[in-house]
N, C-alpha and C positions, 0 to 999 in steps of 0.2 A: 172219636179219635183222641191220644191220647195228646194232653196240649203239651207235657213236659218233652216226648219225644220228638216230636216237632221241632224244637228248637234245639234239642240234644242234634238231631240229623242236621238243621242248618246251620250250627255252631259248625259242626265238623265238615260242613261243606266249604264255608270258610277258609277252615283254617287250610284244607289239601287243595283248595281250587290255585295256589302260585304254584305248588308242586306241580299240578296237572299243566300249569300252562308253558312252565320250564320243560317241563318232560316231552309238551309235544314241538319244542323246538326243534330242527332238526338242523343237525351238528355236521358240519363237510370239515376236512384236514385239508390242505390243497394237496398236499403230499400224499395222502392217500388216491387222488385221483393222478398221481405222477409229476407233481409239480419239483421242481430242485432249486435247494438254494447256495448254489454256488457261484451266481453273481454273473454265471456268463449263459447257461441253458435259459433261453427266451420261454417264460411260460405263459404271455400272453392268452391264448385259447385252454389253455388247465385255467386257469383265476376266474376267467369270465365263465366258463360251463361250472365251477362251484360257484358263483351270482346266480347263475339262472335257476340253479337248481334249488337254490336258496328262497330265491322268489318265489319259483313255484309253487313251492311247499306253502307258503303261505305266512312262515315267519322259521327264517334260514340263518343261522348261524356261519359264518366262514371264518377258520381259523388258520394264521399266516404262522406255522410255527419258527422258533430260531432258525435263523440263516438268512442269506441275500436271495430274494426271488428278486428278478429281473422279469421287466413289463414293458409293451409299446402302451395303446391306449385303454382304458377298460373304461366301458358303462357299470356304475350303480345302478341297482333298482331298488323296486318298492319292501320291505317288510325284509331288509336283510341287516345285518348285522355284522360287521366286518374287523374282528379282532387280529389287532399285530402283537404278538408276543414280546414277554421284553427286550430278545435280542434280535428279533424280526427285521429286518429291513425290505421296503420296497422299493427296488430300485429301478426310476426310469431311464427308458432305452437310451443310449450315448451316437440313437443313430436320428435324425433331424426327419428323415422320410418318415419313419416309423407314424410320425404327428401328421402323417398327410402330406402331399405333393405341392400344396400350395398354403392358405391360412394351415396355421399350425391349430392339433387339437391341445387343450390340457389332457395330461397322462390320466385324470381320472374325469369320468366325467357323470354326472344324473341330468337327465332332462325330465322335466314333469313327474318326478318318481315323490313318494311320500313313506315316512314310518323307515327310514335305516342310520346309520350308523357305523360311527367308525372309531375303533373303541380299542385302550390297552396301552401300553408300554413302549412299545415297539417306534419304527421312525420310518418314513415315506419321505423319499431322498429323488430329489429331480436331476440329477446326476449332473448337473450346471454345466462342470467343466470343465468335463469330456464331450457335454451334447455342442458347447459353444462351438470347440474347436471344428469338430461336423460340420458344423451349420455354416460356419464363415467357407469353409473349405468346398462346401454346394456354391456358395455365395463367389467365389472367386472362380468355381469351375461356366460357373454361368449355368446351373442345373438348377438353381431357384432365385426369385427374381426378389428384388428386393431393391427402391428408389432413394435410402436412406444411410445405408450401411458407410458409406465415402460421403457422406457430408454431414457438417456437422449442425447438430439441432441449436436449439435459443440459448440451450445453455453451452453451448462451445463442448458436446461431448457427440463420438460417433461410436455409433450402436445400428444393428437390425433394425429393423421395424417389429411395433410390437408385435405384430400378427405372425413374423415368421418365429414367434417365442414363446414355446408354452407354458403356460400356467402349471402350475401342479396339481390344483383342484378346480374345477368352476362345478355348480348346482346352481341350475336355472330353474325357474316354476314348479319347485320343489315345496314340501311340506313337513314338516316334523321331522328335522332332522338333528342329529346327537353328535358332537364331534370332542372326544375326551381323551386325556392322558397322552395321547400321542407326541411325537418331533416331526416336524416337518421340517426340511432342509433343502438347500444348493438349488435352489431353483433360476431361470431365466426371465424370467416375470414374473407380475402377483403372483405369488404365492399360494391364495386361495381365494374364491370366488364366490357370495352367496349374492345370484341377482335372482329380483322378484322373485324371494321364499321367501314363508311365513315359519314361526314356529321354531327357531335356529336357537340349539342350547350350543355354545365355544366352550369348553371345561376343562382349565390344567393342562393345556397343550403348551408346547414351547415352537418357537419357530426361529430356526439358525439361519437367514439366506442372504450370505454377504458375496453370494457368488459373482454376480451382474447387475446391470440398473435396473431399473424400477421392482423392485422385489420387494411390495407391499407386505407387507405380515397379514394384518386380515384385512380386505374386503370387503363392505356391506355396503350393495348397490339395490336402490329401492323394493328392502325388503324388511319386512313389521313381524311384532313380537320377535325379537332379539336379545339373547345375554351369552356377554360375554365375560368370564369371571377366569380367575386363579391363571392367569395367562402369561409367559417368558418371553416378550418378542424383542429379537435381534435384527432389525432389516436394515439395505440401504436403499429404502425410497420409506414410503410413509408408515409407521408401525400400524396405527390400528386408524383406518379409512373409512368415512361413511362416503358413501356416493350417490348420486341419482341422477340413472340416465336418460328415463321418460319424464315428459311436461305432464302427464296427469297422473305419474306415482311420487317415490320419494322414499325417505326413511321414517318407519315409523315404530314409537316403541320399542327403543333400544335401550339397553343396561348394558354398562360395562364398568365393572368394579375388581380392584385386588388384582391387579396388572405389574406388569415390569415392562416397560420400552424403553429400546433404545433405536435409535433409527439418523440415518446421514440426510435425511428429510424433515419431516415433522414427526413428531409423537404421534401425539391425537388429533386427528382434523376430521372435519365436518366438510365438504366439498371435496377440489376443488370441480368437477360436475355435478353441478345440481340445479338438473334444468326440473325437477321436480319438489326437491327441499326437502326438510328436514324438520317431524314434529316430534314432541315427546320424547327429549333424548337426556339420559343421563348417566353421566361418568364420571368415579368418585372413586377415592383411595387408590389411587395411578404411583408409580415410582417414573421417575424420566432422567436417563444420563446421558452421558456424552452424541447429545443428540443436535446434529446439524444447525436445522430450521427449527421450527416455531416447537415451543411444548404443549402450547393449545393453539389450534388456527381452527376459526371457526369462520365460513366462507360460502357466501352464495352470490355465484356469480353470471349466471343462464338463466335469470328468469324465475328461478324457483322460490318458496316462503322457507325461511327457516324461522322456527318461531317454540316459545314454551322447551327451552336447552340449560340445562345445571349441568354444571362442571364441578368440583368441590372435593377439596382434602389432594390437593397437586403436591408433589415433592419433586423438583426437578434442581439436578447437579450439570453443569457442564452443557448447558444448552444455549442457542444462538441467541433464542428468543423466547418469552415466559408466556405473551400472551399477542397474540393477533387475529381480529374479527375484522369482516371485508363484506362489505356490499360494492357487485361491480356490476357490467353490463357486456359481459363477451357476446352473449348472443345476439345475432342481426336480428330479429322481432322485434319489436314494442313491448316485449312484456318484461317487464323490469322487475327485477329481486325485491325478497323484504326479509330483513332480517328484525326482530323483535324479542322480546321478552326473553332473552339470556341474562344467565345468573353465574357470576365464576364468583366461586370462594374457598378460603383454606388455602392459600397458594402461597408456598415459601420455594423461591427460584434464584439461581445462581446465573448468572452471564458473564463469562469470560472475555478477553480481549483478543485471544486466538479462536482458531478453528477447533470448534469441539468434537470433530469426530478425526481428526489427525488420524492416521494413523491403520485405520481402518483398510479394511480390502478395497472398499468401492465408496471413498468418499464424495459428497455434497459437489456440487459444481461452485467452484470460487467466484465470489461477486466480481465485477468487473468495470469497480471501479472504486477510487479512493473513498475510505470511508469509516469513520469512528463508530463504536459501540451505538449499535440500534436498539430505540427504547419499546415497549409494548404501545402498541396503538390501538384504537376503535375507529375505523375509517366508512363513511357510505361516498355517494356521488351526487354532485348539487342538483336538486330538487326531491334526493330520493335516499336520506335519512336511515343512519341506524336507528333504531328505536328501542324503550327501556331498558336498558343495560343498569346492573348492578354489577358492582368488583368492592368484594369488602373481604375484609382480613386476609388482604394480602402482605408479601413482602418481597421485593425484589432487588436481591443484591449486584450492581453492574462493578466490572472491572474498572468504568472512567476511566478516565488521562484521557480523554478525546484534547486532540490535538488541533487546531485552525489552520495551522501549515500541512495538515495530512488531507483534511476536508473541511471545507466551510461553507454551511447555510447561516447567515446572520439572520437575524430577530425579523428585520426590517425586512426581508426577503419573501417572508413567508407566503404571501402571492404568487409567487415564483414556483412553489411545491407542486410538481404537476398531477393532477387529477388521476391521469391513468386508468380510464373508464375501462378500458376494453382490454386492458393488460391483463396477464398471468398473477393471480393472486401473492404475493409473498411479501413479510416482513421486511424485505430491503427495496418494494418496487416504485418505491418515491424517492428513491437517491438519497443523500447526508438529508438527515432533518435537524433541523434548531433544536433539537434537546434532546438529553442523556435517558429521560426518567418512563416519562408516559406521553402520547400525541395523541389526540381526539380530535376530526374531524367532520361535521355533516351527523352528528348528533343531537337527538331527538330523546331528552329523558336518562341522563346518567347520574348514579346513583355509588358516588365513592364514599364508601366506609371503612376508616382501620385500613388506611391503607399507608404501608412507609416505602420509599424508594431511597434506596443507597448507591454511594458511589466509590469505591473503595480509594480511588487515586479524583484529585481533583476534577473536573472537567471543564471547559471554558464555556460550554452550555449552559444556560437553565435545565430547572427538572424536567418541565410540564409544558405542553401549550394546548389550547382551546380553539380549536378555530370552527365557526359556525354552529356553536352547540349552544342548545337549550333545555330547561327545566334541569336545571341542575339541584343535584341532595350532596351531603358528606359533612363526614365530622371522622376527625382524627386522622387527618391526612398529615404527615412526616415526609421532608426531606432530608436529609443528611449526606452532609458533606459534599456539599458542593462551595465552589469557589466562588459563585454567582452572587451575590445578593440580590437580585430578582429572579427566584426562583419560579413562579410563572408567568406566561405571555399569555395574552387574549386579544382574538380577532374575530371580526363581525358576531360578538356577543350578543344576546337576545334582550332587550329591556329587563326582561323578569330576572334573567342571569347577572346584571350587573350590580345590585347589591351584595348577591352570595360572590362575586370576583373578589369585589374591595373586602369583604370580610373577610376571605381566603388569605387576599395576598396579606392583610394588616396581621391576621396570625403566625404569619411564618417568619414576616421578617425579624 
């Protein structure tokens, strides 16, 4: 046999084997099977019979060309491929039954499906608010039930309940899934939903959803191998969410780089469910503006390990708060959180004296209660320790002027700071604290380098306080501009820590 042919035939097998596997795609229009997009014909059963046909095949193409198709629920399945065109819109139904008679479904949904795709230009629109006005209008007929709607939650805001609200996306026990270039918009809840999947590429989407509260941007509820890249999120609840809602899963092996948030909540957080936790996660090159709450909250508060977290290269304008990490104890079990080995760096943030998301459709819930410029914190609970944290080459610019006639925690106070074991996680949930700059509490191994805090108007605070922390490291720590001259405070300091305090403070003053 001749050997040069041989390799002549397997070159060229080669090279036509993409052709042959493109070719045996098999291509559906929805419109060729009678689908229309004029925004009012229901084409629910046309969309979902081009899925099925798609799957069957074995690896199915379905293509949403320009115009508005209008949808109740659809299943994803396995080996399909689902392109919206660029002027494509998918829009869900403006009718609240449509999602079911009781729990609401999200408008798109996968269960156990692997290998599909949802791909192009094009924008998948939850029609927010025209489906609200529905749904309150069930809600007052008395035709769907609902224990929440007339009163108002922790934060003084009255809304449905989440279940009568759907999602736009949820993928559950899902595999290999592709979500690129698309908008997603106007929705009633998160936004989208990846629980327990593996395998999740996010690429170059944008997400608009200032319609109603809790309009998470993305999602990610204990599920591993995760990237999330080139992303535009606008939400008003949390932009981009890790979550975990099982005790024996979690988030694992996430990436998320080359972002834009903005959100009337937090940027980027890490809980606040994580009765499972959070490993191997890392988030780098982020943009954050006029964003509510926290630009980084990183949070285990059910029990779960968060452990092995880099954060790094933050650029946050116009944000409440630059940096907040929380070990807490909501769950009634014994099993108590660990948070460990997080790394934040490259952080240059701005904090204003107003509310940063003014202005907005669906802003933040107003604190409620007097209270001056909050500083970034590292907080656990007594006997159960953050542990090694590094923050180096940061910089955090605050507005100051904190005022003592608006709110006042004095120095001598600090025992008074309440614990808040079992509280909702957030930057404001220990009331005025004694300083402008940074708070550490119940630390176990922090590691400040290159770190400056600014104050642009004076403030009658100190920068810093320490209270129960040990094994401390830092070099190049900056205050600026403060009115104080004792710019930090320390309580129940550790032996080993109290050489590196008196060096500290001897340097600054």
């Amino acid at each position: 046999m001749n050997f040069r042919k041989i390799q002549k035939s397997i070159f060229l097998l080669l090279l036509v084997a993409p052709v042959l596997v493109f070719a045996q795609q098999k291509q559906i229009n929805i419109v060729d099977l009678g689908a229309k997009g004029d925004g009012v014909t229901d084409n629910t059963l046309v969309i979902q019979k081009a899925i099925d046909e798609a799957s069957a095949s074995g690896n199915g193409k379905v293509i949403v060309p320009a115009g508005t198709f209008l949808t109740g629920v659809i299943h994803l399945k396995s080996n399909v491929e689902i392109n919206l065109a660029e002027k494509a819109v998918w829009l869900g139904s403006a009718k609240r039954i449509d999602y079911g008679p009781k729990d609401a479904s999200p408008l798109i949904v996968a269960q156990g499906q692997h290998n599909f795709s949802i791909t192009g230009k094009g924008t998948i629109d939850g029609n927010g608010k025209e489906l609200i006005k529905d749904l309150y209008a069930m809600l007052k007929a008395g035709t769907l039930e609902d224990s929440e709607w007339q009163t108002y939650n922790p934060w003084h805001q009255m809304r449905p309940e989440e279940c009568n609200r759907p999602k736009i996306i949820l993928f559950q026990n899902c595999d290999s899934i592709r979500v690129t270039g698309i908008t997603i918009q106007n929705g009633l809840m998160w936004v989208q939903d990846y629980r327990s999947c593996s395998n999740v590429t996010i690429d170059g989407i944008k997400v608009r959803s200032t319609t109603f509260l809790n309009n998470d941007g993305i999602d990610i509820t204990d599920s591993k191998n995760v990237r999330i890249t080139n992303c535009d999120i606008d939400a008003c609840d949390d932009g981009i969410c890790l979550k975990s809602s099982l005790r024996n899963e979690g988030c694992e092996n996430v990436y998320v780089a080359n972002c834009k948030v903005r959100s009337s909540a937090s940027a980027l957080k890490l809980g606040t469910a994580s009765w499972g936790g959070f490993r191997k996660i890392t988030i780098r090159d982020i943009y954050v503006y006029d964003t509510y709450r926290s630009a980084i909250a990183i949070e285990s508060v059910d029990g779960g390990l968060l452990e092995d977290v880099t954060v790094e290269n933050i650029t946050a304008k116009n944000t409440g708060n630059a940096i907040f990490i929380r070990l807490g104890h909501r769950n009634k079990d014994e099993v108590y959180s660990q948070v460990r080995r997080v790394r934040i760096a490259n952080v240059k943030a701005e904090i204003p004296a107003g509310k940063p998301d003014k202005g907005y459709p669906e802003e933040g819930p107003i604190v409620r209660f007097p209270h001056n410029v909050f500083p970034a914190s590292v907080s656990g609970i007594p006997g159960h320790p953050v542990e090694d944290v590094t923050i180096e080459n940061v910089e955090i610019t605050y507005a100051g002027g904190g005022d003592e006639n608006n709110a006042r925690m004095s120095i001598d106070s600090m025992a008074k700071i309440p614990e808040q074991v079992s509280e909702y996680p957030e930057f404001s949930m220990f009331g005025e604290l004694p300083v402008w700059g940074f708070y550490a509490r119940h630390v176990v191994g922090l590691n400040l380098k290159n770190i400056t805090v600014k104050a642009k108007n004076k403030d009658y605070r100190p920068a810093i306080a320490f209270d129960d922390v040990s094994g401390f490291k830092t070099s190049n720590v900056k205050i600026l501009e403060s009115a104080k001259k004792q710019q930090i405070i320390f309580r129940n300091t550790k032996d080993e820590s109290t050489d590196f305090a008196k060096e500290l403070v001897r340097k600054l003053e």
